[in-house]
C-alpha positions as a Markdown table, in Angstrom:
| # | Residue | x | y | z |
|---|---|---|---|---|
| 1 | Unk | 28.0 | -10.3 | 7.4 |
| 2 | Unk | 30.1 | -8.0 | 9.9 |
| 3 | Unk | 28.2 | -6.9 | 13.3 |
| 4 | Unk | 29.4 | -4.5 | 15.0 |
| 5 | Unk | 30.1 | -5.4 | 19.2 |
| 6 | Unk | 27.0 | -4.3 | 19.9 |
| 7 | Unk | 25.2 | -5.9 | 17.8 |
| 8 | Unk | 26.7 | -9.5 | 18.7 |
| 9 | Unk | 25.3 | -8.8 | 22.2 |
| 10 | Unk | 22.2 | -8.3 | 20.9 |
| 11 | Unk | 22.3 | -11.9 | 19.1 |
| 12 | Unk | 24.2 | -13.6 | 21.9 |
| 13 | Unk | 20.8 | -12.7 | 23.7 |
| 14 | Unk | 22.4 | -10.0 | 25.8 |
| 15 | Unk | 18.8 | -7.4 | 25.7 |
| 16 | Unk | 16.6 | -10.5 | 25.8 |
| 17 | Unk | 15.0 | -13.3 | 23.9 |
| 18 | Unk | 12.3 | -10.2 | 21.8 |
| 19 | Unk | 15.6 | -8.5 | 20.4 |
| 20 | Unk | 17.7 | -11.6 | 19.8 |
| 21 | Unk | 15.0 | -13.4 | 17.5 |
| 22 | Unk | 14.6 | -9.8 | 15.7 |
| 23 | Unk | 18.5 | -9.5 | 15.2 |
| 24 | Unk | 18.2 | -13.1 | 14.2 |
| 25 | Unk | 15.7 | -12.9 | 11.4 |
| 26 | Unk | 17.1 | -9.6 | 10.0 |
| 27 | Unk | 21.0 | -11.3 | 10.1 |
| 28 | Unk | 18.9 | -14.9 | 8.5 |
| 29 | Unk | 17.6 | -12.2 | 5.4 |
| 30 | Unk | 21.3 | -10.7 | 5.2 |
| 31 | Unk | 22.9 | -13.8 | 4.9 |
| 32 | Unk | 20.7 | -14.6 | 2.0 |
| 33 | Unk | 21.0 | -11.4 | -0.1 |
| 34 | Unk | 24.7 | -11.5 | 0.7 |
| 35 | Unk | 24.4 | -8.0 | 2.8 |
| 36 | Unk | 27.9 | -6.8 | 4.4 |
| 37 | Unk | 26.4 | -5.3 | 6.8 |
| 38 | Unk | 23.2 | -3.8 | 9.2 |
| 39 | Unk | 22.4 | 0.1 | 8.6 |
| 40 | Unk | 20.1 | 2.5 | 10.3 |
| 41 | Unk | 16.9 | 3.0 | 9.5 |
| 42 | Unk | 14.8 | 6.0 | 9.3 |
| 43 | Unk | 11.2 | 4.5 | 10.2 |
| 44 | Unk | 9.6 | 1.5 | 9.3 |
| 45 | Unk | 5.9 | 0.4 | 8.1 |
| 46 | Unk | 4.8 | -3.0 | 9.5 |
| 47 | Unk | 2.4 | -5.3 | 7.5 |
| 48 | Unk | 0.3 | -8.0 | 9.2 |
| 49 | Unk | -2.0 | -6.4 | 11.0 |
| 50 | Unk | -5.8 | -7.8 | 9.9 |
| 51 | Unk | -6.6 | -10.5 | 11.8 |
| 52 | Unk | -8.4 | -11.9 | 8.1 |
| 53 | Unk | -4.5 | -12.5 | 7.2 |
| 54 | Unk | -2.9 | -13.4 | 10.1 |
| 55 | Unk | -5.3 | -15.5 | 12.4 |
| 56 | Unk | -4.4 | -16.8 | 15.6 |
| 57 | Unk | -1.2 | -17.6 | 15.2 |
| 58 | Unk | 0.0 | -14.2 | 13.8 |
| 59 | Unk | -1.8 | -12.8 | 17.0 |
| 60 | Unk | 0.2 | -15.1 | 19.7 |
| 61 | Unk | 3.1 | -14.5 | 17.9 |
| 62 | Unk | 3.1 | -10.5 | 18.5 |
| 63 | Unk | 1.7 | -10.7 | 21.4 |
| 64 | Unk | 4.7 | -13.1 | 22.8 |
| 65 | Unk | 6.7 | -10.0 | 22.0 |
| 66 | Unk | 8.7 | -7.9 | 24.6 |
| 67 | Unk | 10.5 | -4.5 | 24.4 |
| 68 | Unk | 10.0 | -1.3 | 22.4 |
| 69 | Unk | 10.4 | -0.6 | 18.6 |
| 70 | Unk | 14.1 | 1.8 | 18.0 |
| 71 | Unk | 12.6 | 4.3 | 15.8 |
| 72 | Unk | 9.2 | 5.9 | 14.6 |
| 73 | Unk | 7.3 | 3.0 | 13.1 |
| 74 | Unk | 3.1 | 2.6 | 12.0 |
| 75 | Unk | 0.9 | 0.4 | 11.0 |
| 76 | Unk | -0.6 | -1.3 | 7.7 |
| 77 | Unk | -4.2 | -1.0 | 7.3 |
| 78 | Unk | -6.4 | -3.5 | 9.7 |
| 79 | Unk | -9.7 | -5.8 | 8.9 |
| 80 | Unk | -11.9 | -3.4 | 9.8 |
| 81 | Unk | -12.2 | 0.1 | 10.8 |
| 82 | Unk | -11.5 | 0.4 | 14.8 |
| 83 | Unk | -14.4 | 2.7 | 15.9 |
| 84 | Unk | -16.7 | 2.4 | 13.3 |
| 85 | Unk | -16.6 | -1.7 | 12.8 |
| 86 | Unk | -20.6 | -2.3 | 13.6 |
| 87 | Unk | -21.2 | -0.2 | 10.8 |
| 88 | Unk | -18.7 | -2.4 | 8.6 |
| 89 | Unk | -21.0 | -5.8 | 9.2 |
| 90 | Unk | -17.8 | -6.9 | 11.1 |
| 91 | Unk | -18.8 | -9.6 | 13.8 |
| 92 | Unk | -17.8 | -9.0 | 17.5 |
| 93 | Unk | -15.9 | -12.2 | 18.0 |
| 94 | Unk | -13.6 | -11.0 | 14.8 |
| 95 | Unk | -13.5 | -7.3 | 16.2 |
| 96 | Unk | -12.1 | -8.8 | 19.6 |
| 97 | Unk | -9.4 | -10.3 | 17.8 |
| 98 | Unk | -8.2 | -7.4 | 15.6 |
| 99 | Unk | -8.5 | -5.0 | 18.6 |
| 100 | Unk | -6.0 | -7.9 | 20.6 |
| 101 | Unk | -3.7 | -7.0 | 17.7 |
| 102 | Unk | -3.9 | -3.6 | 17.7 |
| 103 | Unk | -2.9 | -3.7 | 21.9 |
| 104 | Unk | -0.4 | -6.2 | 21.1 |
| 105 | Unk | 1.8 | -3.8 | 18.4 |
| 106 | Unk | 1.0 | -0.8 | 20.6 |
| 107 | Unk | 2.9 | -2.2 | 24.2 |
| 108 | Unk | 5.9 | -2.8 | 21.3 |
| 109 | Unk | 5.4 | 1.1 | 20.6 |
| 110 | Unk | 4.2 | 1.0 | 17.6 |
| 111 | Unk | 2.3 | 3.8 | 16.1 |
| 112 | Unk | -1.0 | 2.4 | 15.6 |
| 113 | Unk | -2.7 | 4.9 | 12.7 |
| 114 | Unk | -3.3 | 2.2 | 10.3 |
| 115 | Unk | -2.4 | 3.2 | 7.0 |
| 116 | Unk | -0.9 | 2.0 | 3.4 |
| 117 | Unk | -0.1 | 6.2 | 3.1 |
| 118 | Unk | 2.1 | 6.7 | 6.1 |
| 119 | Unk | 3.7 | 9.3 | 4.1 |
| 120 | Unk | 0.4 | 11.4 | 3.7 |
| 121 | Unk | 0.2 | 11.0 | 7.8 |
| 122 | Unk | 3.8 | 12.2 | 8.7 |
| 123 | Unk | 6.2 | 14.2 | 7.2 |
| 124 | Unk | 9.2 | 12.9 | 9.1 |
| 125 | Unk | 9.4 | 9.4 | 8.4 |
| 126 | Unk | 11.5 | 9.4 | 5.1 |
| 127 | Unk | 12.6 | 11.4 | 2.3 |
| 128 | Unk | 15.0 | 11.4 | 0.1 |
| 129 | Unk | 18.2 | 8.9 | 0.3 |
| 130 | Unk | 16.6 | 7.6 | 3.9 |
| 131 | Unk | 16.4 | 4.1 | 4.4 |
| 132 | Unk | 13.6 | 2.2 | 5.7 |
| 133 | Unk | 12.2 | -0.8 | 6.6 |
| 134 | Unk | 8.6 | -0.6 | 4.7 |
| 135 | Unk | 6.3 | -3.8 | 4.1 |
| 136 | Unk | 3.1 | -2.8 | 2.6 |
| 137 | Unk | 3.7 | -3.4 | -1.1 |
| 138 | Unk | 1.9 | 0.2 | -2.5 |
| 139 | Unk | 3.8 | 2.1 | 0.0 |
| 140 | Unk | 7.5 | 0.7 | -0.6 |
| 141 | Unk | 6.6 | 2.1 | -4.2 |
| 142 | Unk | 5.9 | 4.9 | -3.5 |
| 143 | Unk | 8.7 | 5.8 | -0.9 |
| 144 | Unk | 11.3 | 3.9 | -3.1 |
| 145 | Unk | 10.0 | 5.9 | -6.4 |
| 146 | Unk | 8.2 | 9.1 | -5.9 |
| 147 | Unk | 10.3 | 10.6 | -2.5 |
| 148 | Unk | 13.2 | 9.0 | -3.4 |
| 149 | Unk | 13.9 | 6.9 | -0.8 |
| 150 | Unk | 15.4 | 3.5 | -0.1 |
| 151 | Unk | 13.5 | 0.0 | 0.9 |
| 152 | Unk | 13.0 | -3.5 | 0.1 |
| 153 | Unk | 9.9 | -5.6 | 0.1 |
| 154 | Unk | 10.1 | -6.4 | 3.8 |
| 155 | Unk | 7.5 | -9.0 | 4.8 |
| 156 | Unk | 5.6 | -8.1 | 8.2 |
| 157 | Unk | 7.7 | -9.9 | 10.5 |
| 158 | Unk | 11.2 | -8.5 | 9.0 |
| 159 | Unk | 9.4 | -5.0 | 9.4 |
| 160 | Unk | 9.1 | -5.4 | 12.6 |
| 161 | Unk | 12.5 | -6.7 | 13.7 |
| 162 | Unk | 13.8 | -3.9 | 11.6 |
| 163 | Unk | 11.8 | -1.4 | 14.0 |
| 164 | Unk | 13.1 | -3.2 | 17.1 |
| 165 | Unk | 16.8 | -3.1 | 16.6 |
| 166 | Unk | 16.3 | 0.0 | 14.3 |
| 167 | Unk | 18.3 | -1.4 | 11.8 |
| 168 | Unk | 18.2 | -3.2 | 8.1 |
| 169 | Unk | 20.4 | -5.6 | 6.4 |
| 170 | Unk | 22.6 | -3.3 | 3.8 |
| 171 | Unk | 21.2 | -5.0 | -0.1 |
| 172 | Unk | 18.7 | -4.6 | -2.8 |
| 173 | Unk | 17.4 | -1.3 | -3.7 |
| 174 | Unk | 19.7 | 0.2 | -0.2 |
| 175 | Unk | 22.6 | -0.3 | -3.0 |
| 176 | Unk | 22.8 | 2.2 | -5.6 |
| 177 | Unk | 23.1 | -0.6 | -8.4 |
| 178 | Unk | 20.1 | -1.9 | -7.9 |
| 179 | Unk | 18.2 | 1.6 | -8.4 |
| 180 | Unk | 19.3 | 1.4 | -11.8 |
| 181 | Unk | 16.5 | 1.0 | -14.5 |
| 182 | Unk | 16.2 | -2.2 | -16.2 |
| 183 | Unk | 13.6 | -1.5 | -18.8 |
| 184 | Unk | 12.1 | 1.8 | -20.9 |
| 185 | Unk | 8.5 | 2.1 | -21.0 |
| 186 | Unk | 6.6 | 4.2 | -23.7 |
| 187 | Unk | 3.0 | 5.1 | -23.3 |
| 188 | Unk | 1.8 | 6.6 | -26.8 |
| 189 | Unk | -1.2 | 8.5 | -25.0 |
| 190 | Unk | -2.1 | 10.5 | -22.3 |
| 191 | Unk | -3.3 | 9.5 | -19.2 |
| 192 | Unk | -5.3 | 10.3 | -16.3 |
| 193 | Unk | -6.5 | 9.2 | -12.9 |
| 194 | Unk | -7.8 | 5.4 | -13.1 |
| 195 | Unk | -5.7 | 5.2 | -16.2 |
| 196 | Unk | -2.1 | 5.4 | -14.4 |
| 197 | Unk | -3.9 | 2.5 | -12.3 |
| 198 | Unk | -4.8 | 0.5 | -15.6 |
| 199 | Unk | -1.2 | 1.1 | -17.1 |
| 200 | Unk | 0.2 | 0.1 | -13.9 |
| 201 | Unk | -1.6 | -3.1 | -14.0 |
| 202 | Unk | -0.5 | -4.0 | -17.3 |
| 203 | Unk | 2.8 | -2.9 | -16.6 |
| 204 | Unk | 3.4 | -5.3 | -13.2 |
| 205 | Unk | 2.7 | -8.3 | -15.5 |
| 206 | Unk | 5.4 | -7.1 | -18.4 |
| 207 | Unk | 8.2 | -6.1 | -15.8 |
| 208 | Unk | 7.8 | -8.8 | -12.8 |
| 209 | Unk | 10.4 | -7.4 | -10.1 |
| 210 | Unk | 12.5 | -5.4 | -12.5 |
| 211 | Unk | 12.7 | -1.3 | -12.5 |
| 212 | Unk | 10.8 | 0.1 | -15.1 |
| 213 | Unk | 11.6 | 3.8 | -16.2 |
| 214 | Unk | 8.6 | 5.3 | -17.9 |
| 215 | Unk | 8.4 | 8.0 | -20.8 |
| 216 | Unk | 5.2 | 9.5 | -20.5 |
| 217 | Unk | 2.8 | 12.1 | -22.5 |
| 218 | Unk | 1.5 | 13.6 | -19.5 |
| 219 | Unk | 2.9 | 14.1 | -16.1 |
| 220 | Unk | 1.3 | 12.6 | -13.1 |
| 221 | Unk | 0.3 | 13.8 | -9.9 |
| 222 | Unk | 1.4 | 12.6 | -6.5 |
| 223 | Unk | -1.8 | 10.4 | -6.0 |
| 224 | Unk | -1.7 | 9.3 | -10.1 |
| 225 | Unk | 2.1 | 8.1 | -9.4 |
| 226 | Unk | 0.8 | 5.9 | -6.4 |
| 227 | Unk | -1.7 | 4.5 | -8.3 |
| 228 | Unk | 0.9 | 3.7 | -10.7 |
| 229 | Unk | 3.0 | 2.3 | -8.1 |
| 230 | Unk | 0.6 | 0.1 | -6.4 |
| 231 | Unk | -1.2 | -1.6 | -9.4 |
| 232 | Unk | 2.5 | -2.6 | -10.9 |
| 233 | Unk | 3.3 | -4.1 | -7.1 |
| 234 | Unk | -0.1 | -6.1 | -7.4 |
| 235 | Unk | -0.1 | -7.5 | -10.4 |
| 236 | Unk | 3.7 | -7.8 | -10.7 |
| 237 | Unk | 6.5 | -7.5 | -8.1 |
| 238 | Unk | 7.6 | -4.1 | -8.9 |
| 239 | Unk | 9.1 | -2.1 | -5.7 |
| 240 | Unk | 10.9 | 1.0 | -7.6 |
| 241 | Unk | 10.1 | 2.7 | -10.8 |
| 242 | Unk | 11.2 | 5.8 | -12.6 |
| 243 | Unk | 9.2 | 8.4 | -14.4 |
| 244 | Unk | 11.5 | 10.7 | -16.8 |
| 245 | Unk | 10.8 | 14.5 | -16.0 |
| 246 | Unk | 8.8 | 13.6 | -12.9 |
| 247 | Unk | 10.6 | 11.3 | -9.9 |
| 248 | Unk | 13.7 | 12.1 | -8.1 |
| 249 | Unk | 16.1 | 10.1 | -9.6 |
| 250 | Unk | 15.1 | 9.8 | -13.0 |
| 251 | Unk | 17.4 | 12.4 | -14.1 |
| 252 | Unk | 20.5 | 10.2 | -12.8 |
| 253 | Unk | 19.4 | 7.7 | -15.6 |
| 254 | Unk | 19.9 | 7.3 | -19.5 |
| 255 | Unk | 16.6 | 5.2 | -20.5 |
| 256 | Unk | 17.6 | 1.7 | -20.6 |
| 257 | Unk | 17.8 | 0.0 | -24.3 |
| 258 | Unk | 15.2 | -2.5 | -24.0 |
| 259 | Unk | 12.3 | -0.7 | -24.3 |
| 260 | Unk | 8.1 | -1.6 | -25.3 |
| 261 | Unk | 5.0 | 0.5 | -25.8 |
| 262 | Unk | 2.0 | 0.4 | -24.0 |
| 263 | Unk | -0.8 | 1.2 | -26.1 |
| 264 | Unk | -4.0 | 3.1 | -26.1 |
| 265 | Unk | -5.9 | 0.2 | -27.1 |
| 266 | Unk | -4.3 | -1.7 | -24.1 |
| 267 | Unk | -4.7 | 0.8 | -21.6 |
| 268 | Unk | -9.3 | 0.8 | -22.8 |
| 269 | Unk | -8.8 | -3.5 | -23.0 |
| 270 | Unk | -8.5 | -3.2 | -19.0 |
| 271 | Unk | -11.6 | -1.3 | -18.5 |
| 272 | Unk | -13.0 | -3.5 | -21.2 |
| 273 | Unk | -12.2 | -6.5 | -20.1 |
| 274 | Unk | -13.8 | -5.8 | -16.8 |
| 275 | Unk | -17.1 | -5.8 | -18.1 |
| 276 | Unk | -16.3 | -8.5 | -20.1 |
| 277 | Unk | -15.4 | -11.2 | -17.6 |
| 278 | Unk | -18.2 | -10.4 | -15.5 |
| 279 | Unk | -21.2 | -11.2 | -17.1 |
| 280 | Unk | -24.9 | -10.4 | -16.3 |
| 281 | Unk | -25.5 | -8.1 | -13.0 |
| 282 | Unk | -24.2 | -5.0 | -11.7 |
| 283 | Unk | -21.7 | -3.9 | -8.8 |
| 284 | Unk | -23.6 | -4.1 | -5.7 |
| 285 | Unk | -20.4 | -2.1 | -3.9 |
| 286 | Unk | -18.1 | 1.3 | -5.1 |
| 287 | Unk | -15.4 | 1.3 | -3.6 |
| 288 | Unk | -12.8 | 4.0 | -3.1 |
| 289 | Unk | -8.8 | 4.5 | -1.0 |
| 290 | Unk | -6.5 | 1.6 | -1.9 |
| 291 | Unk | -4.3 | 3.2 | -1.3 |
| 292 | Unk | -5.7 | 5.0 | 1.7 |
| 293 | Unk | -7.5 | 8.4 | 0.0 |
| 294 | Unk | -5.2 | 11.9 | 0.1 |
| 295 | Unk | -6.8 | 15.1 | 1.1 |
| 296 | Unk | -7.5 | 15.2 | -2.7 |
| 297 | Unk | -8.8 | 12.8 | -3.7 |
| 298 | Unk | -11.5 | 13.0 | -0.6 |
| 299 | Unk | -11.8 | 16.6 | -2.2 |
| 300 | Unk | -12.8 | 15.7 | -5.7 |
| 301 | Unk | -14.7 | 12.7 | -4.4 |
| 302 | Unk | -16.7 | 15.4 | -2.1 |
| 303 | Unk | -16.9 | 17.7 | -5.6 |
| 304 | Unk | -19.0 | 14.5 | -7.2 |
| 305 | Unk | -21.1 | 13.7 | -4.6 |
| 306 | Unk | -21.8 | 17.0 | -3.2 |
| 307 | Unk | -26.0 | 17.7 | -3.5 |
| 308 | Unk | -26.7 | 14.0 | -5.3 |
| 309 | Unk | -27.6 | 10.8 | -3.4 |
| 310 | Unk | -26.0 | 7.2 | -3.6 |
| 311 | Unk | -28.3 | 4.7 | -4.6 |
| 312 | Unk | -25.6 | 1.7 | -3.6 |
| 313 | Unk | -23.2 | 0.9 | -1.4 |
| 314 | Unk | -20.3 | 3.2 | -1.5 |
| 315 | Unk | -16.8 | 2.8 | 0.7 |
| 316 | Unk | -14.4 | 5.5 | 0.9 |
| 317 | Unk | -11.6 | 4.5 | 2.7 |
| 318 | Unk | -8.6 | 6.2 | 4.3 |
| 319 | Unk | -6.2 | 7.1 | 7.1 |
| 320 | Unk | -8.0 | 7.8 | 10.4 |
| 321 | Unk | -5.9 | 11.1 | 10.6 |
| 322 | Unk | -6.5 | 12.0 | 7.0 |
| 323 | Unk | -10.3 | 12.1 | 8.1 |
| 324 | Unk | -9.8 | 13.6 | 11.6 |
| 325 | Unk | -7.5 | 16.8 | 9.4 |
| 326 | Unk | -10.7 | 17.2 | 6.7 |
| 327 | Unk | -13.9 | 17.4 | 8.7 |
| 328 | Unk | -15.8 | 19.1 | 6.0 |
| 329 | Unk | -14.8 | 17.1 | 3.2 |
| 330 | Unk | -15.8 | 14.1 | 5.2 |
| 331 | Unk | -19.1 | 15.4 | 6.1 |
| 332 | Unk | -20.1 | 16.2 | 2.1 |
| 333 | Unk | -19.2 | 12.7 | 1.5 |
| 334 | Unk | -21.2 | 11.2 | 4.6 |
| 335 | Unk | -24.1 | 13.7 | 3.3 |
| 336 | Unk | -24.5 | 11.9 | 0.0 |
| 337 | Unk | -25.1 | 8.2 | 2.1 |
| 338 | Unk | -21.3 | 7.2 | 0.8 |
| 339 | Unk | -19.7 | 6.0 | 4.1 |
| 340 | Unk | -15.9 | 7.1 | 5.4 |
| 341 | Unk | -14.2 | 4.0 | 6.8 |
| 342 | Unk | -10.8 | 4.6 | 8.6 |
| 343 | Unk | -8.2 | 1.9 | 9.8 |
| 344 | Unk | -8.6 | -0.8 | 6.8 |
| 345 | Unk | -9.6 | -0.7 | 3.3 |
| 346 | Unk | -11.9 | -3.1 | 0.8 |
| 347 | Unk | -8.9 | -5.5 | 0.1 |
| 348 | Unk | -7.7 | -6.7 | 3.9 |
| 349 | Unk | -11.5 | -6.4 | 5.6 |
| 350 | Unk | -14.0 | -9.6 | 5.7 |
| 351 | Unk | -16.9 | -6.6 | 5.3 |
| 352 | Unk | -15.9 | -7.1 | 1.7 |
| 353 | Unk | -17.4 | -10.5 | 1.4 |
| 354 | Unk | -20.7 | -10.2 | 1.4 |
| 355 | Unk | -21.0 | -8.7 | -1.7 |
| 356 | Unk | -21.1 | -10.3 | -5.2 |
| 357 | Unk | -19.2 | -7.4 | -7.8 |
| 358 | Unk | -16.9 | -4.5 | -6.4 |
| 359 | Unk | -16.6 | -2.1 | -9.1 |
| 360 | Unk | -13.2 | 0.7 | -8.6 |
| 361 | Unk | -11.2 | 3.4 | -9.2 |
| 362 | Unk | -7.6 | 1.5 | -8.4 |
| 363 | Unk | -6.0 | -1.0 | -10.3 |
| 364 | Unk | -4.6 | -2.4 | -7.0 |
| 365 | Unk | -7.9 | -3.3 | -5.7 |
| 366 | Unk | -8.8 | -4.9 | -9.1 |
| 367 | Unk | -6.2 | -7.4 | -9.1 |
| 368 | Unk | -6.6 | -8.3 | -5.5 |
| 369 | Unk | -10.3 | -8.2 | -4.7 |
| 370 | Unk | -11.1 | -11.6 | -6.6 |
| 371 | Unk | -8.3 | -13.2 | -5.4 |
| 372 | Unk | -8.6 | -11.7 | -2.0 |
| 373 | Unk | -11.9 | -11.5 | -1.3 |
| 374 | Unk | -13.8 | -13.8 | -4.0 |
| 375 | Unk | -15.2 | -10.8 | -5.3 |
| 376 | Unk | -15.8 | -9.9 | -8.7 |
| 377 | Unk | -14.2 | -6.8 | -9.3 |
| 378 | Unk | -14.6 | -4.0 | -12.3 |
| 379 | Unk | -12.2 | -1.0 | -13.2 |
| 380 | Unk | -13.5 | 2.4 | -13.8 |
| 381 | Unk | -12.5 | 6.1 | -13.8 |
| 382 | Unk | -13.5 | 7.3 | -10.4 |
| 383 | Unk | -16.4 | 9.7 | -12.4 |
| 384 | Unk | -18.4 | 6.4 | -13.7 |
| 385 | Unk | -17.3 | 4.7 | -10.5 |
| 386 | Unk | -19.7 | 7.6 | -9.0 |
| 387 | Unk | -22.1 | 7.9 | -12.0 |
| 388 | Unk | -22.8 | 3.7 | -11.2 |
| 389 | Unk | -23.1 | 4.3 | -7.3 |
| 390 | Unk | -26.2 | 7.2 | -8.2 |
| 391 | Unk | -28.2 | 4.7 | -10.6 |
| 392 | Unk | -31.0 | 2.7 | -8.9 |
């Protein structure tokens, strides 16, 4: 892979031993995907930050770091949220650890808003044909598909090298070959909110780590194409998708040969199945924002609640700075006994533990919650998910 003269100083250890392992690790992932070269990078979006996944170690490691990150880069959600943890369940000896973590990525620079949504926090950090170096799974999708622009599946610590030498090695979906679709997907009905999550996990099973390009019967929203996006990147390994009519680049494409159909039928077994695997008892937690809640979807969440009362536990989870930007919609959520928990969400917080069946609105959170949090988890359209929470 050709460095440029400045960039062999960096490795040769010129700005210090921080840099030279970052260059390191980035040239180490360019040598495998056969890259020709380093490129600049718009922003980047740095996984392992919950001290549930990363433990000591992860903490010792960042905190062994020295120098500043090159460009604008944030956080991915954290174990708990950072102001409100008491009200979480979250120990002090575990909100000690995740507030070391936090300190540690800030002296790098680090933005430390800790969101899977960085795009519904700032404007600036990518758009169209800008790379990145983004390693939460939802929000690659959703930068790689919906604004069009271009990033691999970066794992935490190649997220954060990337941000330190603001650079990324030059393959995968940074190449215009790779951004072609591999595989058309017909849905023969239409769809709406916790549906595009359902398809989505069916979908991430079928496709694995290929690009799907979808022909739908009714167009998506923003927040329906990121529920799309993150339930095919959880239960598959799908990091770009097309929608014909709908996503940037869809229009470049002929839909590919190969094609299937998702059914009706398929789309209700999800739901279905739910129920089914779960047996006797009822979810003893709703659970809303993975991904991190819009302005939007607080809004129609605030619509549902607003002059009821819960009767169980109810998360709503989201950006701190999405919260801090709708006061009022927070406040008719918070009125109804539903709590607003910034900084983390249901999948990467211990809180989530403690409780025996999870039922939600994203097909994200259903695939990781039992695996993640040895929770029993159930699907639902986000208006049952709120019919369950107000039933004694």
């Amino acid at each position: 892979m050709y460095l440029t003269h400045e960039e062999e100083k960096i490795l040769n250890g010129e700005r210090g031993a921080t840099y030279q392992k970052a260059i390191e690790i980035l040239v180490a992932l360019g040598d495998i995907y056969d890259a020709d070269r380093l490129i600049p990078i718009k922003s980047a979006q740095i996984a392992g930050v919950s001290y549930k996944t990363i433990g000591d170690a992860g903490l010792e490691w960042i905190s062994d770091l020295k120098g500043k990150v090159a460009v604008p880069s944030i956080l991915n959600p954290a174990g708990m949220d950072l102001e409100c943890w008491r009200e979480m369940g979250i120990s002090q000896e575990f909100a000690k650890k995740q507030k070391e973590i936090i300190k540690a990525y800030k002296a790098l620079g680090v933005q430390i808003e800790c969101s899977c949504t960085p795009y519904n926090i700032y404007d600036d950090l990518a758009s169209i044909g800008d790379h990145l170096a983004w390693s939460e799974s939802s929000a690659i999708s959703y930068a790689n598909s919906v604004i069009g622009a271009r990033t691999n599946r970066e794992g935490g610590p190649g997220a954060l090298s990337a941000a330190l030498i603001g650079k990324t090695a030059n393959y995968g979906f940074h190449l215009d070959e790779n951004r072609k679709p591999d595989l058309l997907i017909q849905v023969d009905s239409k769809l709406s909110d916790s549906d595009y999550g359902a398809l989505g996990y069916i979908a991430g099973e079928m496709v694995g780590d290929k690009v799907p390009f979808f022909r739908l019967k009714s167009r998506p929203s923003k927040d329906e194409l990121k529920s799309l996006g993150a339930a095919m990147a959880a239960s598959g390994a799908v990091a770009l998708y097309h929608v014909e009519g709908v996503t940037p680049e869809a229009g470049q494409y002929d839909a590919p040969r190969d094609a299937i159909t998702i059914e009706e039928r398929q789309i209700k077994e999800v739901y279905e199945s739910a129920y089914l695997n779960i047996g006797p008892g009822k979810p003893d937690l709703i659970a809303f924002g993975c991904p991190h809640s819009s302005p939007d979807e607080l809004a129609s969440l605030a619509h549902l609640l607003d002059g009821k009362k819960v009767k169980k536990e109810v998360w709503v989870c989201t950006s701190r700075a999405i919260k801090d930007r709708n006061p009022e919609l927070v406040k008719r959520i918070e009125k109804s006994g539903a709590k607003v928990f910034c900084d983390t969400c249901m999948v990467v917080s211990p809180a989530s533990e403690r409780f025996k069946c999870m039922m939600v609105n994203s097909g994200k959170a259903h695939k990781y919650v039992p695996n993640l949090c040895g929770v029993k988890s159930i699907l639902a359209s986000t208006e049952k998910c709120i019919e369950e929470a107000l039933k004694e």
